[in-house]
NUGU-808117 format. One line per field, with one value per residue (C-alpha): y, x, z; residue in three letters; residue number from 1. Coordinates in nm, 3 decimals. Each point is the difference from the previous one (the first is absolute). Layout:
<atoms>
v	(Y, ...)
u	(X, ...)
w	(Z, ...)
type	(ALA, ...)
seq	(NUM, ...)
</atoms>
This chain:
<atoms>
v	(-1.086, -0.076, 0.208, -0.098, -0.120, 0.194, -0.127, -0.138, 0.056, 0.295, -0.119, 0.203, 0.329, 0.290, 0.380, 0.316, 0.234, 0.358, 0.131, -0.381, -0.167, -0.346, -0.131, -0.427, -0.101, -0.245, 0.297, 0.070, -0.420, -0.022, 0.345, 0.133, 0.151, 0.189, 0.069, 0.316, 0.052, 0.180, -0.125, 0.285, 0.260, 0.313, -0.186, 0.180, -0.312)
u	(0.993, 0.063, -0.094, -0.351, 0.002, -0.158, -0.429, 0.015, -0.229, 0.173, 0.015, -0.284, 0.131, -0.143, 0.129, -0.073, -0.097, 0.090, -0.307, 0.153, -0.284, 0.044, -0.023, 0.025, 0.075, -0.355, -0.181, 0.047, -0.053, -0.065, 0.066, 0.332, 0.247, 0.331, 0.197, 0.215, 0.259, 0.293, 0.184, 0.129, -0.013, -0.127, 0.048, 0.325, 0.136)
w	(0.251, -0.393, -0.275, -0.120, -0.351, -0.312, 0.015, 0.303, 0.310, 0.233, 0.385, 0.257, 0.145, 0.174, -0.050, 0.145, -0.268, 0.011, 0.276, 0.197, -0.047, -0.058, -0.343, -0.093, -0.364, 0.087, 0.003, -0.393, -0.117, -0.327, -0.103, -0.149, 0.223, -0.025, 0.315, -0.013, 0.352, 0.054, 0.328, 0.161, -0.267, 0.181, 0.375, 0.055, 0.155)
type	(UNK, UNK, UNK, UNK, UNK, UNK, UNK, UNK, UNK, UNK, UNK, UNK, UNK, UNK, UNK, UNK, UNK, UNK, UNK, UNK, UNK, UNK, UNK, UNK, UNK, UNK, UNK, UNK, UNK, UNK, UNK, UNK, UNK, UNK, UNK, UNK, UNK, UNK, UNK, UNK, UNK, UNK, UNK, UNK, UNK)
seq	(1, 2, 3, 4, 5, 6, 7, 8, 9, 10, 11, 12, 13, 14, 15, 16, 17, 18, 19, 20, 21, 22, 23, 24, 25, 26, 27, 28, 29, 30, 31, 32, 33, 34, 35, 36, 37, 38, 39, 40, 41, 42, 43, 44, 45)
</atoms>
């Protein structure tokens, strides 16, 4: 999957947050978001 450009729409996705409940990027529409991950970092694998 490409890059998304700068302004434009970001594709649907679902995450588990940290308790693993299931969070979609629908579920905040119209309100500002910032996504924050780090693959891996304390996983130990």
């Amino acid at each position: 999957m490409p890059l998304p450009k700068i302004g434009s729409k970001p594709p649907a996705f679902t995450l588990p947050n940290q308790d693993g409940k299931k969070i979609s990027l629908a579920d905040y529409a119209g309100k500002n978001v910032l996504i924050w991950f780090y693959p891996r970092a304390f996983g130990g694998g």
